[in-house]
N, C-alpha and C positions, 0 to 999 in steps of 0.2 A: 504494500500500500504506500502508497507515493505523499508524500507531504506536501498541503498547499498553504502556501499563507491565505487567514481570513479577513478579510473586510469587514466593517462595521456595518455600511452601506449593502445592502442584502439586496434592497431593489436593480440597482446598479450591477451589484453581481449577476443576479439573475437575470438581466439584458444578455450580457455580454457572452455569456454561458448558454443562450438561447438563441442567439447569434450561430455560436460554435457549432452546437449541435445543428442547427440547421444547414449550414455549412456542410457539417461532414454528412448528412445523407441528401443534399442537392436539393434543399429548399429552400423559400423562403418564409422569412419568420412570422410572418406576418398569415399565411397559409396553413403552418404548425400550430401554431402558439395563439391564447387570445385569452383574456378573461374571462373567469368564471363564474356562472349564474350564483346573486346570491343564495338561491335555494342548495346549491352544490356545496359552495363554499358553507355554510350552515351543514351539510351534511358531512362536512370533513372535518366540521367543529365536534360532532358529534363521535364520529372514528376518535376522537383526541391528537389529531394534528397538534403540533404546539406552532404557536404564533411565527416561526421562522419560516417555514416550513407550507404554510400560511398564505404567506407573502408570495410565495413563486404562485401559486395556486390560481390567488386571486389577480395578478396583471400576467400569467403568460401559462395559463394550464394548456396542455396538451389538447389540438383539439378533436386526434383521434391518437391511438397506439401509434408511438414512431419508436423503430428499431432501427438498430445500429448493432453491425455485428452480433447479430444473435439475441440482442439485450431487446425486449421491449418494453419503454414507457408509456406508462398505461394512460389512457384519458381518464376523466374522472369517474364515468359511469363503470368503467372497470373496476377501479378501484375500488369501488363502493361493491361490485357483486362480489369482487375476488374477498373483503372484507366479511362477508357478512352471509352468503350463498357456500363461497368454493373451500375445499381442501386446498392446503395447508392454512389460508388464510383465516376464515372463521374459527379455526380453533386455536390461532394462537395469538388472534386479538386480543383475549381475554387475561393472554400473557404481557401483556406491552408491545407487542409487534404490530406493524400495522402496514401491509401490501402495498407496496408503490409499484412495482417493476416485476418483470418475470425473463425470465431465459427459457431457448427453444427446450431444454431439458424439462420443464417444467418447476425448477427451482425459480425462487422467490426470493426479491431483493425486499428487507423490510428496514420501517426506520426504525429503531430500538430506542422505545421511550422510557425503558429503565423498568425497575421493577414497582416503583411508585405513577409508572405513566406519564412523568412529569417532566424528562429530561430533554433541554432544548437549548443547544440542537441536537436534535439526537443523532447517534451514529446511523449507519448505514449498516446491516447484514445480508450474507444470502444464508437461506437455510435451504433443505433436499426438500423438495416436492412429498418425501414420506416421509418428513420428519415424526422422531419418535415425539410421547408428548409427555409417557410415564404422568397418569393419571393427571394432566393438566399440570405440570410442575413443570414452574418457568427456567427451575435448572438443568434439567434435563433437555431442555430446548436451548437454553443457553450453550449447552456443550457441545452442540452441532452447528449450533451460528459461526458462519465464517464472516471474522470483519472485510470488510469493501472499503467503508469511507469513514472520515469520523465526523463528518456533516454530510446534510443533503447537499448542500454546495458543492462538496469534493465528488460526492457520489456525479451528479450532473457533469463536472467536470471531466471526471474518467470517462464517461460514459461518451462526452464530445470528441475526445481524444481518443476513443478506439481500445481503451483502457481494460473494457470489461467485454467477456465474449462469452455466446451462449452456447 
């Protein structure tokens, strides 16, 4: 995992990084990227998005799945079923993870809000498409998370960069 310096300026970042990424799969940003219905962003309040994390959401959400190398960023109605509908995700929300991304394996990039739900920014993990869950015990899911980023910022950033593959 690759070290980024972070900026204070989050909105800023997340231009320039949505930029990139459109870049590396020959679009533009303005075609990818767009803000989110309040009614969406309210529902990612709800998932427990923390307030950084937030921010990307509500001026440049995804405005279908865009993949890059294998990796797909999910729109937000994704997001919302892969949370709340699909395996791995619905069962390990209840852990602090929370579905942003997925790979052609069917592994899951989540953001890891801690064991209080609370941590922001939170890291980035992938965990296996089967992960074990040992009776809903967030340690036991913990010991399969492989770290990716240590913000969403860095995670977006690999991800424009070719960083991450599925």
């Amino acid at each position: 995992m690759k070290e980024r310096p972070r900026g204070s300026r989050r909105g800023a970042s997340y231009a320039r990084v949505a930029r990139r990424i459109a870049e590396s799969v020959g679009g533009a940003v303005e075609d990818l990227f767009g803000p989110a219905e309040e009614t969406d962003v309210d529902s990612l309040v709800q998932l427990g998005l923390p307030d950084s994390v937030l921010a990307f959401y509500r001026e440049l959400a995804p405005v279908e799945t865009i993949e890059r190398n294998g990796v797909s960023l999910w729109d937000i109605a994704h997001i919302l079923d892969e949370n709340h509908n699909y395996s791995p995700g619905a069962e390990v929300h209840e852990l602090g993870y929370v579905v942003v991304a997925g790979n052609r394996a069917g592994d899951v990039y989540c953001l890891d809000l801690g064991e209080s739900h609370d941590e922001d920014p939170p890291r980035v993990v992938l965990l296996p498409h089967r992960v074990q869950l040992g009776a809903r015990d967030r340690s036991v899911v913990e010991r399969q998370a492989q770290a990716v980023a240590e913000s969403f910022d860095d995670f977006l950033l690999a991800l424009a960069e070719g960083e991450l593959s599925g």
